[in-house]
Structures are given as C-alpha cells and as structure tokens.
C-alpha positions as CSV (number, residue, x, y, z in Angstrom):
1,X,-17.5,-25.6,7.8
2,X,-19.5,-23.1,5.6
3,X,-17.9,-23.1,1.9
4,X,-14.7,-23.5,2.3
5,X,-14.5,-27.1,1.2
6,X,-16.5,-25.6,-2.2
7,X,-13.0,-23.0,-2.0
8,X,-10.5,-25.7,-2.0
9,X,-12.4,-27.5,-4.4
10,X,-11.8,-24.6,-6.8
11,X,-8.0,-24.0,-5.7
12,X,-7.5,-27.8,-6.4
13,X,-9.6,-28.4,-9.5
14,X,-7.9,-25.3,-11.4
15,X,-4.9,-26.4,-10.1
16,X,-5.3,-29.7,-11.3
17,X,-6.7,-29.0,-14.4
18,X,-3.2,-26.5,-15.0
19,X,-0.9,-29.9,-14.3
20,X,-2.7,-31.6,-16.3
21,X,-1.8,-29.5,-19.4
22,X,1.9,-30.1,-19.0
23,X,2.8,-32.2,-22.0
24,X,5.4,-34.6,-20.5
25,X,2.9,-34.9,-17.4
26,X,6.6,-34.1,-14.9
27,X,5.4,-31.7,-12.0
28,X,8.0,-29.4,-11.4
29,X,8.4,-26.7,-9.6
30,X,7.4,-24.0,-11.7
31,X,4.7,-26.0,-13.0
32,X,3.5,-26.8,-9.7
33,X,3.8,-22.6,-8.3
34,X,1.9,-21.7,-12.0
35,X,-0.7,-24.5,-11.1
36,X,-1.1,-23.1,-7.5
37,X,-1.6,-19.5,-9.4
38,X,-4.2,-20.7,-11.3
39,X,-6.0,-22.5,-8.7
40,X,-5.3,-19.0,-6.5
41,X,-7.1,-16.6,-9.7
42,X,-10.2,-19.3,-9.6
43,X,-10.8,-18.5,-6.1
44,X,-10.8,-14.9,-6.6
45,X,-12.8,-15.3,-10.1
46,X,-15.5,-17.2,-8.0
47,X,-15.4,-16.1,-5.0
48,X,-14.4,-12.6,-5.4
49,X,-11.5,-12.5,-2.4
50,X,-8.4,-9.9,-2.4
51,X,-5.6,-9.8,-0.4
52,X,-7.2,-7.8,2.8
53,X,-10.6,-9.2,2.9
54,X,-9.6,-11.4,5.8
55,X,-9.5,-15.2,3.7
56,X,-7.4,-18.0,2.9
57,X,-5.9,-15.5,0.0
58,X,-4.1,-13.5,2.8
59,X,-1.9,-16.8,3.0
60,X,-2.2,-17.4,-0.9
61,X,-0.7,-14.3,-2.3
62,X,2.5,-13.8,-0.2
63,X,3.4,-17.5,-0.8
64,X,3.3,-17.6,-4.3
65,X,4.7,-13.9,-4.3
66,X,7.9,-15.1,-2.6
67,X,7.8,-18.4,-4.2
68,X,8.0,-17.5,-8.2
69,X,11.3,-16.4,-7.3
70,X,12.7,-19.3,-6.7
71,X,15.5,-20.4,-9.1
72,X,14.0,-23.7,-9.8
73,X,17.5,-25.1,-10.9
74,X,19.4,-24.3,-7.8
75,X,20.6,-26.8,-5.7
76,X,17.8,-28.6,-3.7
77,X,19.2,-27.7,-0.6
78,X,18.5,-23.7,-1.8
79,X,15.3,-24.9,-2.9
80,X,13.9,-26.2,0.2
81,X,15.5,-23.2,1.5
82,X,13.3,-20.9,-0.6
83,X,10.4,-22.8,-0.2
84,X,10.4,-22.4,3.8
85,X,10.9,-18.9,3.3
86,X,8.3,-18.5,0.8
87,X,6.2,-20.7,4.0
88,X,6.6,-18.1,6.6
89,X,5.5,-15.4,3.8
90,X,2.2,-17.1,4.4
91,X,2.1,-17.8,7.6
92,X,2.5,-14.0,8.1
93,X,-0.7,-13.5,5.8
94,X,-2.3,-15.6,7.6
95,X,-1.0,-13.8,11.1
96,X,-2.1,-10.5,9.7
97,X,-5.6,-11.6,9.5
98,X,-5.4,-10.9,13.2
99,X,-5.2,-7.3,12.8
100,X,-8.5,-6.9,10.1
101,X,-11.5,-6.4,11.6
102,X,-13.8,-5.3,7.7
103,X,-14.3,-8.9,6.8
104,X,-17.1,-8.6,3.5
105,X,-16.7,-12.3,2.8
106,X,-17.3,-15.8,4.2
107,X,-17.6,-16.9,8.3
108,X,-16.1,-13.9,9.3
109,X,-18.3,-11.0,7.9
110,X,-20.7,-12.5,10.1
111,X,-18.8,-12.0,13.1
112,X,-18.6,-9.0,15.2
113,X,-15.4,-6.9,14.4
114,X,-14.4,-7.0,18.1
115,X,-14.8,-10.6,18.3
116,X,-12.7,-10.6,14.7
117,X,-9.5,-8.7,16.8
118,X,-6.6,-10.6,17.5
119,X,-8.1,-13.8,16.1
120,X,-6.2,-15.1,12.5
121,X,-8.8,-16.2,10.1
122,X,-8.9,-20.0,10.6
C-alpha cells in the first residue's frame, strides 16, 4: 500500500544501477553491501527518511552498519555467520519501531501515536 512499492523501486533501481557499474559484472559481497548503500542513500535523497523516523530505514541502517564489517574473504561458513548477525541488527531496527510514536513520514504519521505504541512499522 501507499508508496512503498515507489520506495523499493528506488532501493532496487539505485541498487541496480550500482551492480551494474562493476566492470567484470561478478556480484560479490562488497559490491552487493555498496549497492544496497546506494540504493539505502536514494531512499533518503528522495524520500527524506533517517534512522528514527519510524521507516523501512530503521531496518536499513543497522544492517548495512553491521554488515560492511564483514571480512568478505573469510571462510563462507564466517560469512553466513556475519550475515545472520548483521540480519538480527535489522530485525532489531525494525523491533524498535515499536517504541516510536513521532512518525513525520509515510502510513504512520497518519496514525494516532497511541495507536503507533507497541506496533513495529510494517
């Protein structure tokens, strides 16, 4: 509903756009977490979000915050590892929508701030 398809479209296309650029055309892991940045600094060029405004960057920024440390050339086992890690670093962002009641931007600035309390932005 509302714009968030218009959002991911943004996160994807800058995204895509950054892969793209890679001369041998290999997605790796850094290039992938640098295209992810990219798409993540569209969204809040466009859209105008930081990390406490109660949106999808709440998840964004912790994830690619614990993810750019990732020693790319460590065995896969580490990797995958990491990359749960750097999972639950979002899911917490996402959790601590819960607690933010001052939305200014999208569905939820709509929304009564009582009604916001205890509810994680979708």
């Amino acid at each position: 509903g509302g714009t968030l398809g218009a959002i991911y479209n943004i996160l994807f296309t800058a995204a895509g756009t950054s892969l793209a650029e890679a001369e041998d055309g290999r997605p790796t892991l850094v290039r992938i977490l640098n295209a992810l940045e990219a798409g993540l600094a569209a969204v809040q060029k466009y859209g105008g979000a930081v990390p406490g405004d109660r949106t999808l960057v709440d998840a964004l920024v912790p994830f690619l915050n614990s993810a750019k440390t990732i020693d790319a050339s460590s065995p896969p086992e580490s990797v995958k590892a990491s990359l749960l890690e750097s999972l639950a670093r979002a899911e917490e962002g996402a959790e601590g929508t819960k607690g933010m009641t001052d939305a200014v931007l999208g569905r939820a600035s709509y929304v009564p701030a009582e009604d916001l309390r205890g509810n994680a932005d979708p």
